[in-house]
C-alpha positions in Angstrom: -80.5 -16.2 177.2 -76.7 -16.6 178.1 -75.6 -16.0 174.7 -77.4 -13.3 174.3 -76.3 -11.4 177.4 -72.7 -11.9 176.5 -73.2 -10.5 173.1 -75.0 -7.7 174.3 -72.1 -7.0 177.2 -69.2 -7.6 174.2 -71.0 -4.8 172.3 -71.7 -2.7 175.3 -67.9 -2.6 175.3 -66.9 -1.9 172.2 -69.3 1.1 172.3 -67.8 2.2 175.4 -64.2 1.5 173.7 -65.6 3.8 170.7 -66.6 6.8 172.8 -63.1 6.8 174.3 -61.0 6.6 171.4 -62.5 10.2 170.1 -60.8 11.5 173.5 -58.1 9.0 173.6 -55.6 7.8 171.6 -56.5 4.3 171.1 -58.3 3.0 167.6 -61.6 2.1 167.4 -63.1 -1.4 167.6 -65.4 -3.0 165.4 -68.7 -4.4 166.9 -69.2 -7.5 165.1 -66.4 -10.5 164.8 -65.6 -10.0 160.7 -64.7 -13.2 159.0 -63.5 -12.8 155.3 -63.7 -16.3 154.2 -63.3 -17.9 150.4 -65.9 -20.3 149.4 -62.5 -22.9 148.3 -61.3 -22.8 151.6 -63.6 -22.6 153.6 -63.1 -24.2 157.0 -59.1 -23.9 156.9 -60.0 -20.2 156.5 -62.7 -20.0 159.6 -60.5 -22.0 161.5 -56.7 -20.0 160.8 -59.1 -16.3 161.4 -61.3 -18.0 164.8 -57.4 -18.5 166.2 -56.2 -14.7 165.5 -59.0 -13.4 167.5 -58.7 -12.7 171.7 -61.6 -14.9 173.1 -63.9 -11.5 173.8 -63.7 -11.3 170.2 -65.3 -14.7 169.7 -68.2 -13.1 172.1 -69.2 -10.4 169.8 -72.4 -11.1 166.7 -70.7 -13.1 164.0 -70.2 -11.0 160.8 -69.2 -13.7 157.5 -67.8 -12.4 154.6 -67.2 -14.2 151.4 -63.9 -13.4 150.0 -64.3 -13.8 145.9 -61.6 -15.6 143.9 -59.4 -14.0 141.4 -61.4 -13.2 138.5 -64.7 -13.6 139.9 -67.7 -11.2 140.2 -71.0 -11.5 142.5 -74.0 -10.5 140.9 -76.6 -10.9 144.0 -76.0 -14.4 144.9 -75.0 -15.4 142.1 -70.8 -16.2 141.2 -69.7 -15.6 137.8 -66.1 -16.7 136.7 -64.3 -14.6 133.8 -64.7 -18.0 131.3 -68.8 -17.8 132.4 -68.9 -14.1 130.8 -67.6 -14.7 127.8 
């Protein structure tokens, strides 16, 4: 129950950060903590993004996105590389 209270206060401010910045000049905040990860690297990549962030950051619902090699393309869950399309 913890968790979830924290998560819900870390979104609660974000929200409130959001209102202001349309009266303030500050930017507005994303809700979720976004990782863009790649599927070859993926712990050094977690671990380099999980270092960037403040530690109210690491409070917020976890958002993972998977960051597609050079020459790849998602089809649903499915990863094609250019030599599997030919």
């Amino acid at each position: 129950m913890d968790e979830f209270v924290c998560q819900q206060l870390a979104v609660d401010e974000v929200t409130r950060r959001n209102i202001a910045s349309l009266f303030l000049p500050i930017g507005p905040a994303n809700p979720c903590l976004v990782l863009h990860i790649s599927r070859e690297n993926l712990v050094p990549d977690t671990i380099q993004q999980l270092t960037n962030h403040a530690v109210t950051d690491l409070k917020k619902p976890l958002k993972v996105v998977t960051v597609l090699s050079v020459g790849s393309v998602r089809l649903g869950h499915l990863v094609l590389n250019d030599y599997e399309l030919i």
